[in-house]
C-alpha positions as CSV (number, residue, x, y, z in Angstrom):
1,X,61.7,-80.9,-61.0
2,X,59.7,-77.4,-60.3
3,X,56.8,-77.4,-62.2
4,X,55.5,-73.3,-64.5
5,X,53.9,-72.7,-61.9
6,X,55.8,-73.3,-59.0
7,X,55.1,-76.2,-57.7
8,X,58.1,-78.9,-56.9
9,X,55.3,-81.9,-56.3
10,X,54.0,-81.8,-60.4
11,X,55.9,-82.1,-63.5
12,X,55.2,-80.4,-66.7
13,X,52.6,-82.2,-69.0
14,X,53.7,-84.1,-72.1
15,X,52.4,-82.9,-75.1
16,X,52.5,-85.3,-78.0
17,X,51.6,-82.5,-80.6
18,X,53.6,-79.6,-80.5
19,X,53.0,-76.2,-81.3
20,X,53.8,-75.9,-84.5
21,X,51.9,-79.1,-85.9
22,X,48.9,-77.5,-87.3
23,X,50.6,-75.0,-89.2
24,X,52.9,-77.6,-90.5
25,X,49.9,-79.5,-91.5
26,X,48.6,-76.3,-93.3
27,X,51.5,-75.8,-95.4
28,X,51.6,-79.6,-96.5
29,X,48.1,-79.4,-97.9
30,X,49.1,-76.8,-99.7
31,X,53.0,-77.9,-100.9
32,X,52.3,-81.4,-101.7
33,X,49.5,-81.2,-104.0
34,X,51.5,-78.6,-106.0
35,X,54.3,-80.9,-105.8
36,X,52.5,-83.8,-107.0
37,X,51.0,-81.9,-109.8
38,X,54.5,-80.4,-111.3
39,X,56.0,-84.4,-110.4
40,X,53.3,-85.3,-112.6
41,X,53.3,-82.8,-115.3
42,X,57.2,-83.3,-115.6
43,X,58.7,-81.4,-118.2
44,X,58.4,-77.6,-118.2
45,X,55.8,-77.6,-115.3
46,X,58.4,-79.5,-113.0
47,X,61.7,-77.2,-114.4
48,X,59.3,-74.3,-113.2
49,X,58.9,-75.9,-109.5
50,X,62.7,-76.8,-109.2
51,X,63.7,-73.8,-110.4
52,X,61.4,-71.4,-108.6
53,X,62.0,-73.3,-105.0
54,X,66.0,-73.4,-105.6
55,X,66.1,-70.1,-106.6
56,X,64.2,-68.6,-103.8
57,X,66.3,-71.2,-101.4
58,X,69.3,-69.4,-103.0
59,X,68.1,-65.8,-102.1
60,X,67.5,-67.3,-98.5
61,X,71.2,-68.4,-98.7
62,X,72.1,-65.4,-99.4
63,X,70.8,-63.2,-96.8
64,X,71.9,-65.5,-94.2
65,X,75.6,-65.6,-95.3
66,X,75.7,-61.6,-95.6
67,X,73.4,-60.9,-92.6
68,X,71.8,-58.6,-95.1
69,X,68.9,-58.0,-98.1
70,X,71.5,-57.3,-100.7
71,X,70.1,-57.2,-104.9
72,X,73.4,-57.8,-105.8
73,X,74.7,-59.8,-106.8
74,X,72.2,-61.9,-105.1
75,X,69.1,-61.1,-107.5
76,X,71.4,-62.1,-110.7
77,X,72.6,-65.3,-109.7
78,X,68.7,-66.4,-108.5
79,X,68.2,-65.7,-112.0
80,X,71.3,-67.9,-113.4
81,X,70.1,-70.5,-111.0
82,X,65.9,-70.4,-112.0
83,X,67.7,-70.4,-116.0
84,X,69.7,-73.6,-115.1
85,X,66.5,-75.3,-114.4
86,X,64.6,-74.1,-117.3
87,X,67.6,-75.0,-119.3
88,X,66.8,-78.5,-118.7
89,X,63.7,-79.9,-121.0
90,X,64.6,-77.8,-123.5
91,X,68.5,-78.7,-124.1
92,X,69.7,-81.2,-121.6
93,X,71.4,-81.3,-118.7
94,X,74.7,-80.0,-119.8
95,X,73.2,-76.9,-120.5
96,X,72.2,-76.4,-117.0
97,X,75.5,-76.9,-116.0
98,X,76.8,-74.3,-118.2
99,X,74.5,-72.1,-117.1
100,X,75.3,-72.9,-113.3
101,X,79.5,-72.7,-114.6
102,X,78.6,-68.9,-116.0
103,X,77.2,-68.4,-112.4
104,X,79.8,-69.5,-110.5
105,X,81.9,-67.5,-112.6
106,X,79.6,-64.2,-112.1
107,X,80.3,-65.0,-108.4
108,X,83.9,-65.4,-108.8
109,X,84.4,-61.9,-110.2
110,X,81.2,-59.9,-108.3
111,X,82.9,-57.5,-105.8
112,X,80.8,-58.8,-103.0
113,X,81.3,-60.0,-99.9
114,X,81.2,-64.2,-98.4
115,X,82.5,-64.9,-102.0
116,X,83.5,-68.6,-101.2
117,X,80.2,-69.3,-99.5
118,X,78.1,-67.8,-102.2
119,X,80.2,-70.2,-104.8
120,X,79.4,-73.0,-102.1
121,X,75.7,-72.1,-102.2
122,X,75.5,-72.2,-106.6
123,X,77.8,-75.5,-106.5
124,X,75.0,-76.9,-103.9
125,X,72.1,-75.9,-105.5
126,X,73.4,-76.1,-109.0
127,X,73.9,-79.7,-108.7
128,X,70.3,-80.2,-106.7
129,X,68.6,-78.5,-110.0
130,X,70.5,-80.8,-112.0
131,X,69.7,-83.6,-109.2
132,X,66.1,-83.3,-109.2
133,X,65.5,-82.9,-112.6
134,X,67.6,-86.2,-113.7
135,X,65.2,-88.0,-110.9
136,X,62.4,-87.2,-112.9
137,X,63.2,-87.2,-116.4
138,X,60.6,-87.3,-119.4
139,X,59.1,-91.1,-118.5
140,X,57.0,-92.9,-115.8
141,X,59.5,-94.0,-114.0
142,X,60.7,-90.7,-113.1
143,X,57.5,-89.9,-111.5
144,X,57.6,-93.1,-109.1
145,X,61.6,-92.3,-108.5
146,X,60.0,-88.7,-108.0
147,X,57.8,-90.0,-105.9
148,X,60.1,-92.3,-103.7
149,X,62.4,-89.9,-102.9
150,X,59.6,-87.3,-101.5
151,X,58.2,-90.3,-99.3
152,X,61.0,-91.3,-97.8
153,X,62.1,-87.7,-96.9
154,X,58.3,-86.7,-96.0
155,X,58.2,-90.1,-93.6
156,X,60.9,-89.6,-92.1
157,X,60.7,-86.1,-90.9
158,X,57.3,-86.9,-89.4
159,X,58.5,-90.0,-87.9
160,X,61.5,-88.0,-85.9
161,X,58.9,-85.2,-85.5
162,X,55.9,-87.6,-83.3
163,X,59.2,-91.0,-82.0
164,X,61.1,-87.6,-81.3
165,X,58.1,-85.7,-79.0
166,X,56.9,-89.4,-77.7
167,X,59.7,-90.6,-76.6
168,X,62.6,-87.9,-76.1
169,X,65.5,-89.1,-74.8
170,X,69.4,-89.0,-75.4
171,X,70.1,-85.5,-77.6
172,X,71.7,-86.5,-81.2
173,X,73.5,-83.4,-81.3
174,X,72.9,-80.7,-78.9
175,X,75.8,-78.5,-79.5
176,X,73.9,-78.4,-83.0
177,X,70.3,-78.9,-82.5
178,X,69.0,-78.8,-79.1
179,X,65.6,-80.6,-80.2
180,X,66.3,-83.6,-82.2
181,X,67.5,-86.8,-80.2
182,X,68.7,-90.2,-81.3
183,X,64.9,-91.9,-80.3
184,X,63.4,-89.0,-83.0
185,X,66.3,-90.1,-85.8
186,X,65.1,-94.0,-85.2
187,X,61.7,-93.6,-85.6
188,X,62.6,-91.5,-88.9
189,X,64.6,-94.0,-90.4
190,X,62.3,-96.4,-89.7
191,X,59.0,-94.5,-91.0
192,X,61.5,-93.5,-93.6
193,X,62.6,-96.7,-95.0
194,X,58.8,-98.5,-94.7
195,X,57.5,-95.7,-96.5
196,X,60.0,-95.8,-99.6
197,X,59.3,-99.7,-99.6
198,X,55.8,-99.3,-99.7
199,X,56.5,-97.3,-102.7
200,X,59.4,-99.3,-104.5
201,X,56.6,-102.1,-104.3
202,X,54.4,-100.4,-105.7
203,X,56.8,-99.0,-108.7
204,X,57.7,-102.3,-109.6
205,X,54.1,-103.4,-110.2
206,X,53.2,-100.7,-111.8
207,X,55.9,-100.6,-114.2
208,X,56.0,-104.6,-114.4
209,X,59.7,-104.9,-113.2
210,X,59.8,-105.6,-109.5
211,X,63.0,-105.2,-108.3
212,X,64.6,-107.2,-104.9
213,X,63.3,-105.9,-101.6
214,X,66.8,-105.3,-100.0
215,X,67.8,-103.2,-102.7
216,X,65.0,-101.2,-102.0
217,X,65.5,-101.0,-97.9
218,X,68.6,-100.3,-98.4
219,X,68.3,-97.5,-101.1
220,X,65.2,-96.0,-98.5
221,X,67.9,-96.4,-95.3
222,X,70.8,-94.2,-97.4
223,X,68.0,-91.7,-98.4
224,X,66.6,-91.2,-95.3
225,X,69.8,-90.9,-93.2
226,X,70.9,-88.4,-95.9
227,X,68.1,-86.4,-95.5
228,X,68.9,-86.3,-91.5
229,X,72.2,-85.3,-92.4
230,X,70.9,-82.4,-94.4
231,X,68.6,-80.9,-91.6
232,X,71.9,-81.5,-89.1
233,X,74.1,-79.7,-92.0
234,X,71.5,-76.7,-92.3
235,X,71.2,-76.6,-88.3
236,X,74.9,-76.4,-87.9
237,X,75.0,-73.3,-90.7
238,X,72.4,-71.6,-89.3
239,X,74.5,-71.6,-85.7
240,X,77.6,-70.7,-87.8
241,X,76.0,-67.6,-89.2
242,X,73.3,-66.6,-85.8
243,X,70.4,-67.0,-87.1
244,X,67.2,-69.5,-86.1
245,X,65.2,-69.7,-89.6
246,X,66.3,-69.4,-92.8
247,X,63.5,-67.2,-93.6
248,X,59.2,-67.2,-92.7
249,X,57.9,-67.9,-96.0
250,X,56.8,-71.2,-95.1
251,X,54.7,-71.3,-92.0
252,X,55.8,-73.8,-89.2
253,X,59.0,-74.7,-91.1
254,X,60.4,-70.8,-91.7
255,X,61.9,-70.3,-95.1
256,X,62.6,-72.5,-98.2
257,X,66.4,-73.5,-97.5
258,X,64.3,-75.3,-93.9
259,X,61.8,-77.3,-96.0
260,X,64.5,-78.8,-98.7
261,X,67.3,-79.0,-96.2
262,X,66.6,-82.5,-95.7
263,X,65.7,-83.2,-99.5
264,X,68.4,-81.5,-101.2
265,X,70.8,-83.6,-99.8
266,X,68.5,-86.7,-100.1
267,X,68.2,-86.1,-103.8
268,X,71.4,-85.6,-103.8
269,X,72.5,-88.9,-102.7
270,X,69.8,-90.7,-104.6
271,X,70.5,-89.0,-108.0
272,X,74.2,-90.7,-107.4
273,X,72.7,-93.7,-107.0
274,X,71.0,-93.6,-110.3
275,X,73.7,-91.7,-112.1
276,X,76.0,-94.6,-110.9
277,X,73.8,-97.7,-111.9
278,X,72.8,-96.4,-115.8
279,X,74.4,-93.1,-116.0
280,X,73.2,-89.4,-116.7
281,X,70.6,-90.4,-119.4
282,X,68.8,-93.0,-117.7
283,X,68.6,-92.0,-113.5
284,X,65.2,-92.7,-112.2
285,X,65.5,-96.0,-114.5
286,X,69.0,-96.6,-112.1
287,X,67.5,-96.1,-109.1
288,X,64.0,-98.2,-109.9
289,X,65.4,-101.1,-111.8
290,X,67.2,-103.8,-110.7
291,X,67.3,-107.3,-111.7
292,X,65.7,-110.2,-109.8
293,X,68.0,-112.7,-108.5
């Protein structure tokens, strides 16, 4: 292998960091702590997060499936989408889904072009508002459900980001994503699924209702393969439409739509979870509780 500079004899250093680690690191110590604060906070603080984050990810939607800045009807439907979450605490979750249903229907009617993907893009992120807001409800357990999902999706895109550059490898999809491989997808599921057992253990204490272990590594091993599946997802858009980032307001991971790829489709899959073990009203308690057997 010829080396930069010409030489056949050397080959290229490994670098275990990469280049864009510090201003990754930069942009976490600012996103989790505002995170943590509105997971926290819950309620109307939280709504405003979700909605804010979903709303912008929707604008970044947007200009990627028009290939241009448009305020129509793109501005509107941000707003239907910010309303959906702030619909939430204050009437329920039905009402966001009205709210997301008079959207839909906005789009539906707008003369405007990539109507089906913009109805896509309010279905998706309509039902991640709804999603994340379910996860954290109004009680403690919401913020360790909250709080699981965030770890297992954080661990495992650093553990595909440092397994990935350490040991490289076979490609997992390189007609898709020319830089992730199937060593970087091991090591995230498995930082993924340690990480969201370290907190299911620690929920169960706390709340004084430990639940089985393999419920919880097995919860943690759906989450974080769902979140791989949502940075693959957004990868394969982005080549669909021609463009690299979804936008630069994040620095190190380009715009909103590439920082929740991964957890909007975790959330997702773990709001189903809940929804399917004690229904709408009770989600972070369906995803946290189980009993010992």
């Amino acid at each position: 292998m010829t080396s930069p500079d010409g030489d056949p004899g050397r080959r290229r250093p490994f670098s275990f960091i990469g280049p864009d680690l510090i201003p990754r690191l930069l942009s976490a110590a600012v996103l989790v702590p505002v995170t943590a604060a509105a997971l926290a906070l819950g309620g109307i603080y939280f709504a405003l997060l979700v909605g804010a984050v979903l709303a912008g990810a929707f604008r970044e939607w947007e200009n990627m499936i028009t290939g241009a800045r448009r305020v129509f009807p793109s501005v509107l439907l941000m707003g239907f989408i910010a309303l959906a979450a702030l619909a939430y605490p204050m009437s329920g979750p039905w009402a966001s889904v009205a709210v997301i249903g008079v959207a839909v229907l906005v789009a539906a009617v707008a003369s405007a072009p990539a109507r089906r993907w913009r109805i896509a893009g309010l279905i998706v992120f309509g039902a991640a508002v709804v999603a994340f807001l379910s996860i954290r409800g109004s009680s403690a357990a919401g913020i360790w459900a909250g709080l699981f999902l965030a770890v297992v999706v954080w661990s495992t895109d650093s553990g595909a980001y440092f397994i990935g550059r350490l040991l490289g490898g076979t490609k997992l999809s390189p007609e898709v994503s020319p830089s992730k491989t199937w060593s970087g997808a091991a090591g995230g599921l498995l930082f993924g699924t340690l990480g969201g057992l370290v907190v299911w253990v620690g929920a169960g204490y706390a709340m004084g209702t430990p639940a089985p272990l393999v419920i919880g590594g097995l919860i943690s091993i759906v989450v974080s393969i769902s979140g791989q599946a949502g940075d693959l997802a957004e990868s394969a858009l982005k080549r669909r439409f021609s463009i690299k980032d979804s936008g630069d307001i994040i620095p190190g991971h380009g715009g909103l739509m590439d920082r929740i790829d991964s957890l909007t489709v975790a959330g997702l899959v773990l709001w189903l979870i809940g929804l399917a073990h004690r229904g709408l009203g009770a989600v972070p308690q369906g995803i946290l509780l189980w009993a010992q057997s």
